[in-house]
C-alpha positions as YAML, in Angstrom:
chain: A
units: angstrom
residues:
- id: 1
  name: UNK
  ca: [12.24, 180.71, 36.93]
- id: 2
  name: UNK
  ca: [9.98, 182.40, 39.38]
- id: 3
  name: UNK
  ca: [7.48, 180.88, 41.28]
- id: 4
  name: UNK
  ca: [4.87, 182.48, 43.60]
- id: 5
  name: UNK
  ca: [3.73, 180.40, 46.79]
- id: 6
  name: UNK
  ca: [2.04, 180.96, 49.90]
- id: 7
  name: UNK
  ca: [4.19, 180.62, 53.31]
- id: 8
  name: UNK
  ca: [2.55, 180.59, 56.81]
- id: 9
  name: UNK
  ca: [2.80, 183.80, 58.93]
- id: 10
  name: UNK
  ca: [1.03, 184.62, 62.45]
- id: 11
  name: UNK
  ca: [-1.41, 181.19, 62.26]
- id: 12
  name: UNK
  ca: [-3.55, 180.26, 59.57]
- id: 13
  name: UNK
  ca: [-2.72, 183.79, 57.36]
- id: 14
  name: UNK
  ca: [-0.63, 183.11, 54.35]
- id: 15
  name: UNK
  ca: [1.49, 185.25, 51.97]
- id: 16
  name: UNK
  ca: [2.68, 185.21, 48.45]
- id: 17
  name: UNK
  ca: [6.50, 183.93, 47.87]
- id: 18
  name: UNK
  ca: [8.11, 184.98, 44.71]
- id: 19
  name: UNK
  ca: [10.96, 182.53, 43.86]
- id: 20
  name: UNK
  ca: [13.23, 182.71, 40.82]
- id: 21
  name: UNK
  ca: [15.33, 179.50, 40.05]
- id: 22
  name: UNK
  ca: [17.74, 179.22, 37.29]
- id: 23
  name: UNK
  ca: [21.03, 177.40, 36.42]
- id: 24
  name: UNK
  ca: [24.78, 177.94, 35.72]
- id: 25
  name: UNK
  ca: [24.96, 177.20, 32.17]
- id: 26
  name: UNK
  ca: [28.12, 175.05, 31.16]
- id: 27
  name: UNK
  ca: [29.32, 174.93, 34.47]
- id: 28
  name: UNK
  ca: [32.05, 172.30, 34.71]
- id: 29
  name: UNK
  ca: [33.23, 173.79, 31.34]
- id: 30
  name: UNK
  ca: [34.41, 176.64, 33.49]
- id: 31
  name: UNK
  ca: [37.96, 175.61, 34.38]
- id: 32
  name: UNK
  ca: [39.61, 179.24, 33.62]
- id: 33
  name: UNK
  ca: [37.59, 180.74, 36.26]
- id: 34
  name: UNK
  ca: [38.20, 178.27, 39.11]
- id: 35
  name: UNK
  ca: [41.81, 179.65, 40.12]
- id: 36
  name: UNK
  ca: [40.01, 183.26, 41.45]
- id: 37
  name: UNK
  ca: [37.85, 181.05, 43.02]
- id: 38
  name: UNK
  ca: [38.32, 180.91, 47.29]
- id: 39
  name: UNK
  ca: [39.60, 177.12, 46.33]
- id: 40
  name: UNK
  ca: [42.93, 175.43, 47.99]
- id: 41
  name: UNK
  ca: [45.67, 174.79, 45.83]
- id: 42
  name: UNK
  ca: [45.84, 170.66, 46.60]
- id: 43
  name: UNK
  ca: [42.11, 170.61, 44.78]
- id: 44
  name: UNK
  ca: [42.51, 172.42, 41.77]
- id: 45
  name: UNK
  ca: [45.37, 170.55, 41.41]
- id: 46
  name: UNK
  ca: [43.14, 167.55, 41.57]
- id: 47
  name: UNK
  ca: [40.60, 168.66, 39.40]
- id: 48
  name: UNK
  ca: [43.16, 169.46, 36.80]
- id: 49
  name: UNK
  ca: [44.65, 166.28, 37.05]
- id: 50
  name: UNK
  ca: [41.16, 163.88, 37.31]
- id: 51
  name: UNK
  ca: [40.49, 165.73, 34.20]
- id: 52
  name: UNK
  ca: [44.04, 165.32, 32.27]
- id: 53
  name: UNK
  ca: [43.04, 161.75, 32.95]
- id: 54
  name: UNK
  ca: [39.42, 161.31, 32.17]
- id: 55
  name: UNK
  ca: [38.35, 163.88, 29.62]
- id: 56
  name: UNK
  ca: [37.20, 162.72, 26.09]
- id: 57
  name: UNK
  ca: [39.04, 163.54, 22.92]
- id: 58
  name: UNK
  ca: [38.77, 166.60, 21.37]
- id: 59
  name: UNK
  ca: [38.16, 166.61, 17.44]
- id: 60
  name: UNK
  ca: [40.26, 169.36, 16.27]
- id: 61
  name: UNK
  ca: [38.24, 171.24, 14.21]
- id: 62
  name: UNK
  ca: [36.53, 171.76, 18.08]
- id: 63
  name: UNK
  ca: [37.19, 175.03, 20.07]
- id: 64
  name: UNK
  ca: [39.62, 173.95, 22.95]
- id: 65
  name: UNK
  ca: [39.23, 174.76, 26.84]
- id: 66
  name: UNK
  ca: [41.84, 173.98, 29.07]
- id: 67
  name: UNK
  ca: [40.36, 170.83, 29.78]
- id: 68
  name: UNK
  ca: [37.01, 168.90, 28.51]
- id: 69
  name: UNK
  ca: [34.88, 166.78, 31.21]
- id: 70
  name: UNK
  ca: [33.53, 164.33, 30.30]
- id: 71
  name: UNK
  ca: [30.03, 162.80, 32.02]
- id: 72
  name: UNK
  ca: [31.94, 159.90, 34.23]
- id: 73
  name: UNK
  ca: [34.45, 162.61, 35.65]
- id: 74
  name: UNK
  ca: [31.28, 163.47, 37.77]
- id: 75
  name: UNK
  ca: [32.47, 161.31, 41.01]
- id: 76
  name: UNK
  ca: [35.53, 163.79, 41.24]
- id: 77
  name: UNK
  ca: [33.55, 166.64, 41.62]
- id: 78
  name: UNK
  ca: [31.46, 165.25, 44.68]
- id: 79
  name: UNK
  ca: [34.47, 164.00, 46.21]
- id: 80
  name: UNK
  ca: [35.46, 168.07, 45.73]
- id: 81
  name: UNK
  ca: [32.19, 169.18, 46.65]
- id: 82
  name: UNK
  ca: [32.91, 171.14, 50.06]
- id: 83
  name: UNK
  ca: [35.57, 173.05, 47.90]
- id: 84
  name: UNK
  ca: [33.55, 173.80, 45.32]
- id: 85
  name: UNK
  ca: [30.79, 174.81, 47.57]
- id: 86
  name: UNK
  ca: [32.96, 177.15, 49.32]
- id: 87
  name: UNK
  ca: [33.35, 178.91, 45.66]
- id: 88
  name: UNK
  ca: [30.10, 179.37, 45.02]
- id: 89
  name: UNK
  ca: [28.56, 179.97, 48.33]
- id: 90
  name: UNK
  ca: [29.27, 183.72, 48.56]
- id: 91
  name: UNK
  ca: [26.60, 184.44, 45.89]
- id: 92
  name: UNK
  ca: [24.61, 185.05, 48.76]
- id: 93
  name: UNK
  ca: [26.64, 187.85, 49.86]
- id: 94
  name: UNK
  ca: [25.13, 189.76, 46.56]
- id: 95
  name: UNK
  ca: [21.30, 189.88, 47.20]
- id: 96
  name: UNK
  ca: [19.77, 192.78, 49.22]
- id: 97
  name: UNK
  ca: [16.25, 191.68, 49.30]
- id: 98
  name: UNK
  ca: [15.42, 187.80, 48.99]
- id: 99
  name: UNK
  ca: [16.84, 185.11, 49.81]
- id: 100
  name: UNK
  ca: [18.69, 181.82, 48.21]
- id: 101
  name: UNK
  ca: [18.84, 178.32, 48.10]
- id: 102
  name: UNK
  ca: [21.98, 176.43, 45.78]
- id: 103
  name: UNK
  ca: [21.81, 173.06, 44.58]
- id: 104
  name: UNK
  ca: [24.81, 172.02, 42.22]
- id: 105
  name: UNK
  ca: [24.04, 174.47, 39.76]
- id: 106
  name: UNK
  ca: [20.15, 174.90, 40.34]
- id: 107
  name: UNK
  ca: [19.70, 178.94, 42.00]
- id: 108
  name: UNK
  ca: [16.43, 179.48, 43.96]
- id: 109
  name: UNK
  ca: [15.56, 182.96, 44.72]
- id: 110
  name: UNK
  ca: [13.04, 183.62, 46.48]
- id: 111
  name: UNK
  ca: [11.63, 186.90, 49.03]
- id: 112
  name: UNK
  ca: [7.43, 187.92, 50.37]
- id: 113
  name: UNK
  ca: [5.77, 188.97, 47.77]
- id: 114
  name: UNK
  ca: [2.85, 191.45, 48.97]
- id: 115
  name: UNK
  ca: [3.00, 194.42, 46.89]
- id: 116
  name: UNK
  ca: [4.42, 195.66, 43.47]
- id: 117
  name: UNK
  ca: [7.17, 197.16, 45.52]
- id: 118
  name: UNK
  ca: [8.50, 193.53, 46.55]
- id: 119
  name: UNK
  ca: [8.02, 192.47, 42.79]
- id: 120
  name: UNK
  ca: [11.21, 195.33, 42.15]
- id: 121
  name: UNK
  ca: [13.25, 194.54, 44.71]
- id: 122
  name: UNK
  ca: [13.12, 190.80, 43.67]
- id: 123
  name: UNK
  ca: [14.04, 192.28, 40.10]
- id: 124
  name: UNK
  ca: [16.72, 194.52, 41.83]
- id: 125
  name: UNK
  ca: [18.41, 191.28, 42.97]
- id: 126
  name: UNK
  ca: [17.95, 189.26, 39.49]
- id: 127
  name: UNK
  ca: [20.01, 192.18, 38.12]
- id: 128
  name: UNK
  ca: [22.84, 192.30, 40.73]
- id: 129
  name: UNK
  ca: [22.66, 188.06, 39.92]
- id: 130
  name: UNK
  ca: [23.23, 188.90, 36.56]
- id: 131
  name: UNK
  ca: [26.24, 191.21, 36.85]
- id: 132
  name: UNK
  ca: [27.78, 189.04, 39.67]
- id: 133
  name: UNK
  ca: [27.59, 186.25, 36.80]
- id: 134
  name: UNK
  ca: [28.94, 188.45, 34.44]
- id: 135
  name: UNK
  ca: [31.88, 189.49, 36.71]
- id: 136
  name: UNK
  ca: [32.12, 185.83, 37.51]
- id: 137
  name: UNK
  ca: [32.24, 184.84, 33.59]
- id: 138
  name: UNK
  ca: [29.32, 182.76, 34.25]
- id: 139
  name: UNK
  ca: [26.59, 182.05, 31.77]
- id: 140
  name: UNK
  ca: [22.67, 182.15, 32.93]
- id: 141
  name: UNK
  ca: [20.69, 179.64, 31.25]
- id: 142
  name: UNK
  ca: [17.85, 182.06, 30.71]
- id: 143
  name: UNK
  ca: [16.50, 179.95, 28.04]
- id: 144
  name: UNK
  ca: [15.30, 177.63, 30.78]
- id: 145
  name: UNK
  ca: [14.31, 180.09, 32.99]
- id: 146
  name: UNK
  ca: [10.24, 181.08, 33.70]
- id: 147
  name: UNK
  ca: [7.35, 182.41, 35.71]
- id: 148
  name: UNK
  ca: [5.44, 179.96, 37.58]
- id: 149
  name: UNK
  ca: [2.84, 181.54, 40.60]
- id: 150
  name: UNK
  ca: [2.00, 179.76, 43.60]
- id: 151
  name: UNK
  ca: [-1.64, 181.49, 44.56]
- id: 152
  name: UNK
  ca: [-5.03, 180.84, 46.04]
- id: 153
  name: UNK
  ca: [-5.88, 184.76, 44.73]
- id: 154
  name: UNK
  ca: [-8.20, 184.77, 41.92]
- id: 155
  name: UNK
  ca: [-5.92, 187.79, 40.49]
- id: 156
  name: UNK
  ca: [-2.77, 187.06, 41.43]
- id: 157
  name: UNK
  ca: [0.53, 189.41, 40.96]
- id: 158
  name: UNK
  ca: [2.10, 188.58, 38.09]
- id: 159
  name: UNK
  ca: [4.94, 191.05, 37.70]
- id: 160
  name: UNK
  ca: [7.13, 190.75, 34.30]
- id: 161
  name: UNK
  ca: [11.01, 190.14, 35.78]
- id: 162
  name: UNK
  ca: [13.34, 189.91, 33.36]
- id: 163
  name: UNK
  ca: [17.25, 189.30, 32.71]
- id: 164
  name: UNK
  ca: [19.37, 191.10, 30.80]
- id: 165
  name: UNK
  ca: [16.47, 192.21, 29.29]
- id: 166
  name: UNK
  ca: [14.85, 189.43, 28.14]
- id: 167
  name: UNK
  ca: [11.50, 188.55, 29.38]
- id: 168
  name: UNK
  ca: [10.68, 185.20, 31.24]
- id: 169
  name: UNK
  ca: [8.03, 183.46, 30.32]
- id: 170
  name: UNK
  ca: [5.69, 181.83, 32.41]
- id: 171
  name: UNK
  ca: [4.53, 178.25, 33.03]
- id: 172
  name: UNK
  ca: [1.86, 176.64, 34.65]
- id: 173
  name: UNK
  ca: [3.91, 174.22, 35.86]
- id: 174
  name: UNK
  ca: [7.56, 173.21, 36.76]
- id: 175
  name: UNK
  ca: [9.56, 169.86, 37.64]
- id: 176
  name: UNK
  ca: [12.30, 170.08, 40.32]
- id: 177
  name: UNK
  ca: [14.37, 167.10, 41.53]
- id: 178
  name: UNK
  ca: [11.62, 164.71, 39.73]
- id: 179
  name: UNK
  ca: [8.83, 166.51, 41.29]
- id: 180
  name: UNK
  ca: [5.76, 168.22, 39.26]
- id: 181
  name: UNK
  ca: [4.76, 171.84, 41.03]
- id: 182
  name: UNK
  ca: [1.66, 173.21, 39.80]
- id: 183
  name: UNK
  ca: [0.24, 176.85, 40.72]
- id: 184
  name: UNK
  ca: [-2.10, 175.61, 43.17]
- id: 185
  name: UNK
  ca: [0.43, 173.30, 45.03]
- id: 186
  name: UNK
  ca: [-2.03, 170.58, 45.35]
- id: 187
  name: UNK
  ca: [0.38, 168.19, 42.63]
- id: 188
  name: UNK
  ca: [-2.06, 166.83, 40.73]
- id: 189
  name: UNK
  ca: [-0.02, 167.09, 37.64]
- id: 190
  name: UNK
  ca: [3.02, 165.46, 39.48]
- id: 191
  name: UNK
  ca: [0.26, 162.36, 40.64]
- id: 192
  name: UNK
  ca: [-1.50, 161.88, 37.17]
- id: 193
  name: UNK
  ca: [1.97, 161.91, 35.73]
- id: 194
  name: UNK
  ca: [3.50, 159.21, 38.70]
- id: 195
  name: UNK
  ca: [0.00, 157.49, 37.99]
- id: 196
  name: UNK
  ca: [0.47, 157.30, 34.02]
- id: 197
  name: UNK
  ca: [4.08, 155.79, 34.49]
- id: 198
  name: UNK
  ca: [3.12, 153.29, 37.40]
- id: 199
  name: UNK
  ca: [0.90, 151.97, 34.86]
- id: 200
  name: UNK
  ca: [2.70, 151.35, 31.88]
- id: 201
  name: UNK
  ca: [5.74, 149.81, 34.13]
- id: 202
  name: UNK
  ca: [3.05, 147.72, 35.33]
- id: 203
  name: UNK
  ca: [1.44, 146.39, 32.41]
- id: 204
  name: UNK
  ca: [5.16, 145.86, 31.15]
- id: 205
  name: UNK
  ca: [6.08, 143.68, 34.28]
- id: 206
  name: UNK
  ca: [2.62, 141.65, 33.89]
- id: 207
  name: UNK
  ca: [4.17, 140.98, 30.08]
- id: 208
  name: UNK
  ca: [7.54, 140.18, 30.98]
- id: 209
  name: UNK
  ca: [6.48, 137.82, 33.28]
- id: 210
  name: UNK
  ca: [3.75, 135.49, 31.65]
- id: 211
  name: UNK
  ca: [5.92, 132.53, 32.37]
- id: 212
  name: UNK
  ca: [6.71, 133.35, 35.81]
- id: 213
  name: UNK
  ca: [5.05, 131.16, 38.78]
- id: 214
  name: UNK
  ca: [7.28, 132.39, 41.72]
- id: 215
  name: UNK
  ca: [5.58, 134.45, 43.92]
- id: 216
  name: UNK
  ca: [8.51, 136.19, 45.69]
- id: 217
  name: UNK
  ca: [9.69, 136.94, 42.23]
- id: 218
  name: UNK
  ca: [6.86, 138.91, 41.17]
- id: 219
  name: UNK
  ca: [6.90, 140.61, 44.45]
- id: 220
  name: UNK
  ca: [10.56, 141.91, 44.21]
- id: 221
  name: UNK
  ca: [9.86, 143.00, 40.71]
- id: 222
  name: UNK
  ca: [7.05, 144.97, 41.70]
- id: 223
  name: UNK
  ca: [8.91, 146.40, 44.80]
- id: 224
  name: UNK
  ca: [11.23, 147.93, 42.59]
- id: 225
  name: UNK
  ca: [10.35, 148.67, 39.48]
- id: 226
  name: UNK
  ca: [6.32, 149.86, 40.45]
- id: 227
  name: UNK
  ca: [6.19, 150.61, 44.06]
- id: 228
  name: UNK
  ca: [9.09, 152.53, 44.27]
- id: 229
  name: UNK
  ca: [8.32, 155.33, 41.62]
- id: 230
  name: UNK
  ca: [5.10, 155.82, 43.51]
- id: 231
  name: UNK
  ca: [6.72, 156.49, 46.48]
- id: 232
  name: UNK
  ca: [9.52, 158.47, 45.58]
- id: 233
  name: UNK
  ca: [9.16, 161.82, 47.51]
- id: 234
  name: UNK
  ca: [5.70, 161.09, 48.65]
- id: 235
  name: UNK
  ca: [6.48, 163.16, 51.60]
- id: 236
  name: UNK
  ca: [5.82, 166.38, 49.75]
- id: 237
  name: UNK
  ca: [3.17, 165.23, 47.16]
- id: 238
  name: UNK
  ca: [1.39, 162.53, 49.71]
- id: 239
  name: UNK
  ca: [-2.63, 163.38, 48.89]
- id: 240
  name: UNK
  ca: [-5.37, 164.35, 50.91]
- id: 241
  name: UNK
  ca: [-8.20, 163.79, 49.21]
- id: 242
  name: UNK
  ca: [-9.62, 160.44, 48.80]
- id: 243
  name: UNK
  ca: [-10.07, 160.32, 44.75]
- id: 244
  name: UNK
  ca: [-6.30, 160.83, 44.74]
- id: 245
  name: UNK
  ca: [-5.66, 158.35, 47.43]
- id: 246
  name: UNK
  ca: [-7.90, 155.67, 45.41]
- id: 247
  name: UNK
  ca: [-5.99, 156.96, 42.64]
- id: 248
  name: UNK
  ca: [-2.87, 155.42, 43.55]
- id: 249
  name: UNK
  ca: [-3.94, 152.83, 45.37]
- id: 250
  name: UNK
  ca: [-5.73, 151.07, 42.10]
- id: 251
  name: UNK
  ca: [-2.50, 150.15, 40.86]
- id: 252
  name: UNK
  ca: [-1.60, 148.12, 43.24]
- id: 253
  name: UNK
  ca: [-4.61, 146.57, 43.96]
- id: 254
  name: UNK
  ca: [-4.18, 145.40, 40.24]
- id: 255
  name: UNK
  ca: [-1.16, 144.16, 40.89]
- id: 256
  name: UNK
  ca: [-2.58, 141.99, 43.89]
- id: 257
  name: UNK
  ca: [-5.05, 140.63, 41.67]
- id: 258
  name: UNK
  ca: [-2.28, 139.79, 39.18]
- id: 259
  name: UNK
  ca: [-0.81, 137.85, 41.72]
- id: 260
  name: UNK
  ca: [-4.03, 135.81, 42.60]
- id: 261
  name: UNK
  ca: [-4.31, 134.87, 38.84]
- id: 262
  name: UNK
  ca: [-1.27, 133.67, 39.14]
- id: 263
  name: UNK
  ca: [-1.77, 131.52, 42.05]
- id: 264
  name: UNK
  ca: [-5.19, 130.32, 41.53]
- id: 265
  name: UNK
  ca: [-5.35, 130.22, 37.41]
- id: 266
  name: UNK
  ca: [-8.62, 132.72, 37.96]
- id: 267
  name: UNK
  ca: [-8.58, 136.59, 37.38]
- id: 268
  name: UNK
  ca: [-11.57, 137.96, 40.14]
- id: 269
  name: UNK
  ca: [-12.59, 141.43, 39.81]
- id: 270
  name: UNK
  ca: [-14.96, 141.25, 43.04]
- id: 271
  name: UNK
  ca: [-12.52, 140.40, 45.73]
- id: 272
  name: UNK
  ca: [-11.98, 142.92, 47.87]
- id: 273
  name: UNK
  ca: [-8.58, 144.85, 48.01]
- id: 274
  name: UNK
  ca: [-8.36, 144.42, 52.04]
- id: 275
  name: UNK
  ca: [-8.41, 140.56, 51.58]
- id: 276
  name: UNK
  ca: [-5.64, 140.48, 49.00]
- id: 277
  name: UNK
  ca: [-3.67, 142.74, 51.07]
- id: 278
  name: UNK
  ca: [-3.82, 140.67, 54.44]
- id: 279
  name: UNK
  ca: [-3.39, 137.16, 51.51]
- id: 280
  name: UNK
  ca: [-0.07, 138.53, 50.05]
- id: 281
  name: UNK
  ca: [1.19, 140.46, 53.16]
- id: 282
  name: UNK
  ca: [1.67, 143.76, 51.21]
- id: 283
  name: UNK
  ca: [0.29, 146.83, 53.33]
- id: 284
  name: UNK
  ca: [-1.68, 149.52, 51.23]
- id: 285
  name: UNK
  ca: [0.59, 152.57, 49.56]
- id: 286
  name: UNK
  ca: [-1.97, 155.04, 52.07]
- id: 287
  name: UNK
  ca: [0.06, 153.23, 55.08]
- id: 288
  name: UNK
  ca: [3.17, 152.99, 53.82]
- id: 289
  name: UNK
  ca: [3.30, 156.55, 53.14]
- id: 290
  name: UNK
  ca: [2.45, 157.31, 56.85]
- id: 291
  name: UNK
  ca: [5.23, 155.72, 58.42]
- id: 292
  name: UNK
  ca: [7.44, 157.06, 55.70]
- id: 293
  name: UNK
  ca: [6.28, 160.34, 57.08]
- id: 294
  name: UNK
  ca: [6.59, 159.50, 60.95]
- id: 295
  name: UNK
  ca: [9.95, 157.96, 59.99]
- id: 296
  name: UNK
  ca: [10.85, 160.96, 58.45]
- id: 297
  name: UNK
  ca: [10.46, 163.41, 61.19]
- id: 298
  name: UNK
  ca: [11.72, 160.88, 63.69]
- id: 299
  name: UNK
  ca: [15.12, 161.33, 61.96]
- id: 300
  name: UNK
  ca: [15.19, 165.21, 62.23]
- id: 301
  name: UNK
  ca: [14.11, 164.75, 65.95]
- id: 302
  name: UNK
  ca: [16.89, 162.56, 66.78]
- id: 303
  name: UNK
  ca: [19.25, 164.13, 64.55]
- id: 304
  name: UNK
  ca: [20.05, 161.60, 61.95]
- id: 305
  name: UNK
  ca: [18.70, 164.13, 59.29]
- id: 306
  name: UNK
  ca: [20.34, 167.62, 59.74]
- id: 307
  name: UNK
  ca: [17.92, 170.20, 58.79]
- id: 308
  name: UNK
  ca: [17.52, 172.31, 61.80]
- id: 309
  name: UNK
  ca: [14.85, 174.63, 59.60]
- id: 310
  name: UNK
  ca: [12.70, 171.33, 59.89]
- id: 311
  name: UNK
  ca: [13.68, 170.72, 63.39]
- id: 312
  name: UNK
  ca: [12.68, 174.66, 64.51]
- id: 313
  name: UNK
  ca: [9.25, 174.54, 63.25]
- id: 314
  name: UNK
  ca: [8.40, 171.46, 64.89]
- id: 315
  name: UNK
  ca: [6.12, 172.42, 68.05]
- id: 316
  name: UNK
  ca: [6.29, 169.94, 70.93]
- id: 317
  name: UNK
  ca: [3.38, 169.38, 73.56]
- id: 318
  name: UNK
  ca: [3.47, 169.50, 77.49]
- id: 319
  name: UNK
  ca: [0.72, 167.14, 78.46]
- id: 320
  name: UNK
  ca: [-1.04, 167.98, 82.03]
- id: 321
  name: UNK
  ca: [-2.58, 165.79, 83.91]
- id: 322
  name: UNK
  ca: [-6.18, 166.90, 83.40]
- id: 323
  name: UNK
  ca: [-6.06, 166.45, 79.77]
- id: 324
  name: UNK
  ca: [-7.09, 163.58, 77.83]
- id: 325
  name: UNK
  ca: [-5.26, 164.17, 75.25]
- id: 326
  name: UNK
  ca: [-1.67, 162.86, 76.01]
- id: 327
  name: UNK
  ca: [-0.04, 163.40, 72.61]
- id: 328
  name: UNK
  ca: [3.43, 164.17, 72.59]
- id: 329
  name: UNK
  ca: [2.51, 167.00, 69.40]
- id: 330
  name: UNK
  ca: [0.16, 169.82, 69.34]
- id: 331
  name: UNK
  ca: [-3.59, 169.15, 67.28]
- id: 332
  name: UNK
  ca: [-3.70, 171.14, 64.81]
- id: 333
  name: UNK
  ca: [-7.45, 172.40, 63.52]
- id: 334
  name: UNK
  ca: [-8.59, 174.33, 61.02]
- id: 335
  name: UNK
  ca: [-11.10, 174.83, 58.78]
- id: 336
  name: UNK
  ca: [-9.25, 175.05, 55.63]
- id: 337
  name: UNK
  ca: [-8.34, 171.39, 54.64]
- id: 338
  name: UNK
  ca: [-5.15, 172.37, 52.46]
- id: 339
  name: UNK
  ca: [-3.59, 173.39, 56.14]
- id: 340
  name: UNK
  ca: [-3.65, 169.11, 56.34]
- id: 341
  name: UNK
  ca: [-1.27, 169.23, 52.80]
- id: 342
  name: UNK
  ca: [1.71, 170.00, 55.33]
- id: 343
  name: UNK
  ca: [3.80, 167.16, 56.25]
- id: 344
  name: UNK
  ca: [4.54, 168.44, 59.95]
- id: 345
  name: UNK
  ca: [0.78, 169.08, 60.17]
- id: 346
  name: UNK
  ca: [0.14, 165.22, 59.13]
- id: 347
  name: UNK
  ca: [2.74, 164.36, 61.40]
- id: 348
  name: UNK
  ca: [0.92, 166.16, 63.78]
- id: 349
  name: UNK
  ca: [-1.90, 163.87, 63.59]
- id: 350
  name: UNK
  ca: [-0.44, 160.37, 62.26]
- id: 351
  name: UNK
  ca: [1.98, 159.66, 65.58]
- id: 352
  name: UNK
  ca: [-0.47, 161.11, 68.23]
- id: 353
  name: UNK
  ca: [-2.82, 158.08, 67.19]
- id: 354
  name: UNK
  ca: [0.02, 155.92, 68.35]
- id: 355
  name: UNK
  ca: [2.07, 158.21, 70.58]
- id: 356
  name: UNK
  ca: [0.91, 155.70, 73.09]
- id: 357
  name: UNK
  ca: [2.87, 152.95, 71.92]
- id: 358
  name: UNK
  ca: [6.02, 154.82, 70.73]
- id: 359
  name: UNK
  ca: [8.29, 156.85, 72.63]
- id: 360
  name: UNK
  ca: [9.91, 158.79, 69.62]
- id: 361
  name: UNK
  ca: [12.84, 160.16, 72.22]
- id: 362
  name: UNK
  ca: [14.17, 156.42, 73.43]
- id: 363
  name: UNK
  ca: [13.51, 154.64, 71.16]
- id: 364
  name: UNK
  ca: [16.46, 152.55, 69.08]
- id: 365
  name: UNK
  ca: [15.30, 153.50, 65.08]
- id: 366
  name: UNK
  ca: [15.38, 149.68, 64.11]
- id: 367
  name: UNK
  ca: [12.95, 149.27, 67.19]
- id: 368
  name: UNK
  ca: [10.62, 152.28, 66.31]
- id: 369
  name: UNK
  ca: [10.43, 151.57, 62.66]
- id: 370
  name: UNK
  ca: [9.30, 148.01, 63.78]
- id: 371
  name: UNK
  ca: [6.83, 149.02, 66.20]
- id: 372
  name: UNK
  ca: [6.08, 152.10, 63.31]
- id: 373
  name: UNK
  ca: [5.17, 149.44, 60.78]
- id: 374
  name: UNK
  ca: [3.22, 147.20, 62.98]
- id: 375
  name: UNK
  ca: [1.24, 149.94, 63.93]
- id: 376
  name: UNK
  ca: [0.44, 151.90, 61.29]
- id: 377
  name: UNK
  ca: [0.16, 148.98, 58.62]
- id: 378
  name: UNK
  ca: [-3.32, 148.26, 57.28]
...
């Protein structure tokens, strides 16, 4: 799957990224292969015997591996993980050209794309991925492979890659770790989608719960069947335009008016979101994603999330004393408004409102994310 996105370069100027993601196909059905892997003894071993122990019956008309996993043996292999890692952590070693990023059995590929020329050396590398697999005795799932372009260009690059061959096709769209990427990166597909669902889990709570009169009940119910799908991620996907941020925010406020039928026997279309917020104490989904965002980056500062890409690009301010501004982050301007789609970039902005109140190198995290809420909850 290749996708074609715009990184940031020397300020404001942006450049194509070609990325090509694919999967291992039949992986854990691969147990011949894992004794020439760089794995010790004491965990195939394990593996081997996890699976004597766990693996499902085998009718015998069935071709026979050494060993058949079955869907709960799962557990074993993330107890194995930094072994198995180790194995297949070296397929960096083969590409010239791009880069990669491994998850489980998910490959991203990805390198600048700027001319034709960086189209072939992307395709240079898909081939070497394909004899290294070959080699390896590993399958590509090509069938699930595809094109998608990340662009702002009217005429974009779209270079044919292929694999053994065979031609990918290209998408529009593409859905990675729950998480709807269009080709303009602005994920309105991934929000009408979250939007569509929210709704229909919604209407099937407000069923479900005709004879319920508690309150706190409906509350929890909504918390975690409703709420949390529309804030799953929202770090990447959180909107910047106000028709998306209404968007979202309508489901809830038709949730809070669910509640006041309940307690009042009287379903009011007039009464203002704000007031049912501040009635029921629920803060709106805008906020809430906010400090989710400040919370977020407060972990990579302090180093309870280790992601030291993250922690590199963040820029930190020197405040002087003739300056107003006292922020502990840099403002950020521009006159494109997709520069304010960036998390760091809303970052940025949300914690110098407040950097006043918080001191996001001292403070204990229960103590910040209390202060956080209190101050950023509307």
């Amino acid at each position: 799957m290749t996708e074609e996105h715009k990184t940031e370069k020397e300020g404001y100027e942006f450049y194509p990224l070609a990325v090509f993601l694919t999967g291992i196909q039949k992986l854990v059905d691969c147990g011949t292969h894992l004794q020439r892997m760089p794995l010790r003894q004491s965990s195939l071993l394990e593996i081997f015997l996890q699976a004597k122990h766990k693996c499902r019956p085998v009718p015998p008309e069935s071709p026979i591996t050494d060993f058949q996993l079955a869907t709960h043996l799962l557990p074993v292999w993330l107890r194995l993980g930094r072994d198995l890692n180790l194995a297949f952590s070296y397929i960096s070693y083969v590409f010239k050209y791009s880069e990669c990023l491994l998850f489980a059995d998910d490959l991203k590929l990805f390198s600048s794309m700027n001319s034709n020329l960086d189209a072939v050396l992307l395709q240079s590398d898909l081939d070497c991925l394909f004899k290294w697999c070959t080699v390896n005795k590993l399958h590509l799932n090509i069938e699930k492979c595809s094109i998608l372009s990340y662009t702002r260009k009217s005429q974009p690059l779209n270079h044919v890659y292929k694999i053994n061959d065979l031609v990918l096709s290209r998408s529009d769209s593409v859905t990675d770790l729950g998480i709807i990427f269009d080709t303009k990166l602005d994920f309105s597909q991934h929000i009408n989608s979250m939007v569509s669902k929210a709704y229909r889990r919604l209407g099937i709570l407000k069923r479900k719960t005709k004879e319920f009169s508690s309150e706190i009940a409906l509350k929890v119910l909504y918390y975690a069947h409703v709420r949390s799908s529309l804030e799953y991620c929202s770090i990447i996907w959180d909107p910047i335009y106000r028709n998306k941020i209404e968007i979202i925010e309508r489901i809830q406020n038709n949730f809070l008016r669910y509640l006041l039928y309940k307690k009042n026997g009287i379903y009011l279309q007039d009464v203002s979101s704000s007031y049912l917020r501040d009635m029921f104490n629920i803060p709106s989904l805008c906020s809430r994603r906010d400090v989710s965002c400040v919370l977020f980056f407060y972990k990579v500062i302090n180093g309870s999330i280790d992601c030291s890409d993250i922690l590199s690009a963040i820029n930190f301010a020197v405040p002087a004393r003739s300056l107003r501004n006292q922020g502990s982050f840099p403002n950020v301007y521009s006159r494109f408004k997709y520069i304010d789609r960036f998390s760091l970039y809303k970052f940025y902005k949300t914690f110098n409102k407040i950097s006043g109140e918080l001191d996001i190198y001292h403070m204990s995290p229960t103590v910040f994310k209390s202060n956080c809420f209190q101050l950023l909850y509307t």
